[in-house]
N, C-alpha and C positions, 0 to 999 in steps of 0.2 A: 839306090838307097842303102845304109849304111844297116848289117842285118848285127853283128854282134861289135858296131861299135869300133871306133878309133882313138878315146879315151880313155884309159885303165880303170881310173876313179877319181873322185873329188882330191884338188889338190889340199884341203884343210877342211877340217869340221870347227865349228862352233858350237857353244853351248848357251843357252840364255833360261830364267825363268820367265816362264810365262802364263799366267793364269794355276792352273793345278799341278802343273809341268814343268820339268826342265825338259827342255824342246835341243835334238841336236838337227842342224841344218848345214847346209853347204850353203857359201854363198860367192856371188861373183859380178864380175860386171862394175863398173861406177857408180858409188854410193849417193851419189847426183842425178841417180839416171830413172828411167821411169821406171816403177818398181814392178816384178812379176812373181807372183806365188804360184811355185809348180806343186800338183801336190799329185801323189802316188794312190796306188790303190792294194788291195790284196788279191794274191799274195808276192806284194813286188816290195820298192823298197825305193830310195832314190835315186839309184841309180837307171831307173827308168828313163829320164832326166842327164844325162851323164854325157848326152853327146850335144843334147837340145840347148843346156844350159851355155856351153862355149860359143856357139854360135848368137846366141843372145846378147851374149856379155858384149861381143865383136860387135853389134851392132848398136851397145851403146843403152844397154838395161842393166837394172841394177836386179839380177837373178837371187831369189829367196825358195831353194827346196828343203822341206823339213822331213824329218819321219814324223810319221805322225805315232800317237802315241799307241804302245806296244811295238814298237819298233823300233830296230837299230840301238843310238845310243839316248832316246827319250827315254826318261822314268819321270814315274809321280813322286812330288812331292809329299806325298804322306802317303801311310800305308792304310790309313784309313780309308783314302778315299777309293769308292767302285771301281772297278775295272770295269767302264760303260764304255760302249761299244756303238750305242743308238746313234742314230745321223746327226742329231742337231749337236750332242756335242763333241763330235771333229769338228764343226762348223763356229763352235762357240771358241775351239783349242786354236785356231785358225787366226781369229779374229783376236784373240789374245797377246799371239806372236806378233801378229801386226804392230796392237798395242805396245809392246816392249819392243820392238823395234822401231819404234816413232813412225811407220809407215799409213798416212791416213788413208788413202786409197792405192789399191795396186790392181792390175789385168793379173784376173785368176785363171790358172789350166790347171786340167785335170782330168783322170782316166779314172774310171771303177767309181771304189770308195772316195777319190779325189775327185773326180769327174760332180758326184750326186755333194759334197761337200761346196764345190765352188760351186750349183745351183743354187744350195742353199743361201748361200750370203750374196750370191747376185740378186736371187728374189726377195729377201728379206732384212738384210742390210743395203742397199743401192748405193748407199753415200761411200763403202767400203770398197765398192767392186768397180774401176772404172771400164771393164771390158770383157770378157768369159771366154774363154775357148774350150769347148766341152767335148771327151769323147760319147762318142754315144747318144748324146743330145739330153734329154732332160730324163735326171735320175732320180727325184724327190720320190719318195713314198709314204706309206703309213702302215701303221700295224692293221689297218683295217682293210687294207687295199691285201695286204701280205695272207690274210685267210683265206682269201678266194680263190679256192682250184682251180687250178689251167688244165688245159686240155693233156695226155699224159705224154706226150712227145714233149710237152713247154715242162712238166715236171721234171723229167727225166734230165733235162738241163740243171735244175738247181739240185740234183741228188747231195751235193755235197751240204747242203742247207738241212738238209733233212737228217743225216747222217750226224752233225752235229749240234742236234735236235736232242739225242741220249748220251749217256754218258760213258757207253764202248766209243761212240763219236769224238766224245772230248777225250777221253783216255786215247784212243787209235791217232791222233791230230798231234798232240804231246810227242806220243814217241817216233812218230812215223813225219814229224813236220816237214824235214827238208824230202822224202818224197812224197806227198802230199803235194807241198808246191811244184811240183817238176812235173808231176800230173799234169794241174791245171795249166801250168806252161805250154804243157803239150797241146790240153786238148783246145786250148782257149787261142794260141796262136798255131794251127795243123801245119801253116808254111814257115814259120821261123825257125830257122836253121843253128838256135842257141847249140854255143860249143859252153864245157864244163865249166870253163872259168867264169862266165859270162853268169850262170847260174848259180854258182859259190861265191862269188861276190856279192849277190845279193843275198843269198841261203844266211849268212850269217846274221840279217838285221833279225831274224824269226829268232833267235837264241833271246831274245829279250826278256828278261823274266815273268813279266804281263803281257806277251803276244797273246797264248792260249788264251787266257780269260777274257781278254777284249775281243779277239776274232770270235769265241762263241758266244761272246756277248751280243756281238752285233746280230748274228744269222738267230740266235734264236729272240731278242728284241724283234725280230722284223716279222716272227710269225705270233708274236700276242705270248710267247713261251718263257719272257725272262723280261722285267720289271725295268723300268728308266730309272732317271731320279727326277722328285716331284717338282725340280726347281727348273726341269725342260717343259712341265706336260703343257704351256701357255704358247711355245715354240712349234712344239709336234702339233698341235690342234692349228695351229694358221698353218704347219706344210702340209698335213689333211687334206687341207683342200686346195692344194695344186696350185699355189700365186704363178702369177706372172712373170718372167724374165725379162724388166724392162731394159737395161743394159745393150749396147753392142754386142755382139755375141757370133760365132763360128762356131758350128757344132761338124765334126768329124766323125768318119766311120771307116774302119779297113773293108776290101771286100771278103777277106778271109776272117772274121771272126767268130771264134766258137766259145763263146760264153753267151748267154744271153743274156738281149738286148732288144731294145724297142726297134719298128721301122723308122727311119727320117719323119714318114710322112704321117707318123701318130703323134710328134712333141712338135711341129713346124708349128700350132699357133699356142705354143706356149714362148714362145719369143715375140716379142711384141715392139722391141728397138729396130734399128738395124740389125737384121740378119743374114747369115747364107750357109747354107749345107754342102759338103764337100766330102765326098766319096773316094778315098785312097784305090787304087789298081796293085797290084803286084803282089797279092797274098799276104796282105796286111793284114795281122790280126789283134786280138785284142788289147796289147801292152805297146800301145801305136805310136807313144813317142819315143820308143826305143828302137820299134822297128821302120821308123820312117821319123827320123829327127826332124830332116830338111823339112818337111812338109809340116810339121806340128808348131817348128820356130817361127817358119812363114808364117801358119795361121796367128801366130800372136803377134807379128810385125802387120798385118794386115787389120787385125781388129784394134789396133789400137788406131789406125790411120781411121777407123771407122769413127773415131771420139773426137776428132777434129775437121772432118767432112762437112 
């Protein structure tokens, strides 16, 4: 398995408006071809995607990874609007892109933020999603679910949640961002073997001028600590309560991951289509399609075979 990669970076960016956003994405593969939304999570970037995508393309997909917004080279379109951060709307930003890219249905992948993002519109858009490959399996939550203390080993996992919870959190995040991220590199994949470049490639997409405000927007959105906007709260109340994945679907996990994460066999009947779960070997950890491309591109050559079975 390919650990820091035999692709430098995207051969071209593009830029599109999309909903509140000017959305930058890489794109590749035949504009003909079946379309795949890879999406990123924090604190990564696209390049997460960077070896996955080629392989895609070779087999005849029309590949769509974007940064999502505070990242990279996305900014909003007005300076008015929130720096939101809440799940549904990466899920809404998503679905936008689609929109201005004329793509009416595409197989979603996604890890983290990306991962709980394609949950979202495989359960709640279906008409959008023809297929999901999800790391970690099903990410959906609620602010409701986000008050209720874990036991203090499962705390001790989201310190960084907590951390920027205050506002030494958000000031220490600001100036401390690219080792902040090299941390959780660390601690979130213990066996991946990232050399500097591989990490400064993607260190750069956090320079965005609305990374901070959206990354603490989300962590503290998810503990009841920081406001949506009211035009999601009919969105958030149907993810509340946990729909269904009725979708194809392949949910993946490293055996090396150290971020937390559910077990396989807590989301297995929240997939209700065709399913299967598949457990990486070789100190796979959290940022799983970079450190196991091969296996993450299969699973989207695989679950789309599942939409014509």
């Amino acid at each position: 398995m390919m650990r820091n990669g035999t692709n430098p970076s995207f051969d071209q960016l593009q830029q599109i408006d999309a909903g509140v956003l000017n959305v930058g994405y890489a794109e590749a593969g035949p504009p003909d071809g079946p379309a795949v939304l890879l999406l990123h999570g924090w604190p990564y970037d696209i390049h997460s995607y960077v070896d996955v995508t080629p392989l895609l393309a070779q087999a005849g997909y029309r590949v769509i990874v974007p940064y999502l917004r505070g990242y990279g080279t996305t900014r909003f379109l007005s300076s008015d609007t929130l720096r939101n951060g809440q799940q549904s709307v990466v899920a809404v930003d998503s679905i936008a892109l689609m929109d201005a890219l004329k793509i009416e249905r595409a197989i979603l992948g996604g890890f983290d933020w990306g991962a709980r993002t394609a949950n979202i519109i495989a359960a709640i858009f279906p008409e959008r999603c023809k297929a999901l490959v999800s790391v970690s399996g099903y990410l959906i939550g609620s602010q409701q679910a986000g008050r209720v203390p874990l036991p203090p080993k499962a705390e001790l996992q989201w310190w960084y949640q907590y951390y920027f919870a205050t506002e030494r959190g958000r000031a220490g995040y600001d100036k401390y961002r690219h080792d902040f991220a090299k941390l959780i590199w660390q601690t979130a994949s213990p066996k991946w073997k990232f050399d500097d470049a591989t990490f400064d490639r993607s260190a750069v997409s956090f320079e965005n001028p609305d990374h901070v405000g959206v990354v603490i927007h989300n962590y503290r959105w998810r503990l009841g600590l920081a406001e949506g906007e009211l035009k999601y709260n009919d969105l958030e109340k149907r993810l509340a309560e946990g729909p269904i994945i009725t979708v194809p679907a392949i949910t993946l996990e490293g055996d090396a991951n150290g971020a937390p994460h559910p077990e396989p066999a807590s989301y297995a009947s929240k997939f209700a289509g065709k399913y299967q779960h598949r457990t990486l070997k070789g100190g796979i950890g959290h940022n799983l399609p970079q450190e196991a491309p091969e296996a993450f591109a299969k699973a989207v050559i695989d679950v789309n075979s599942y939409t014509s079975a």
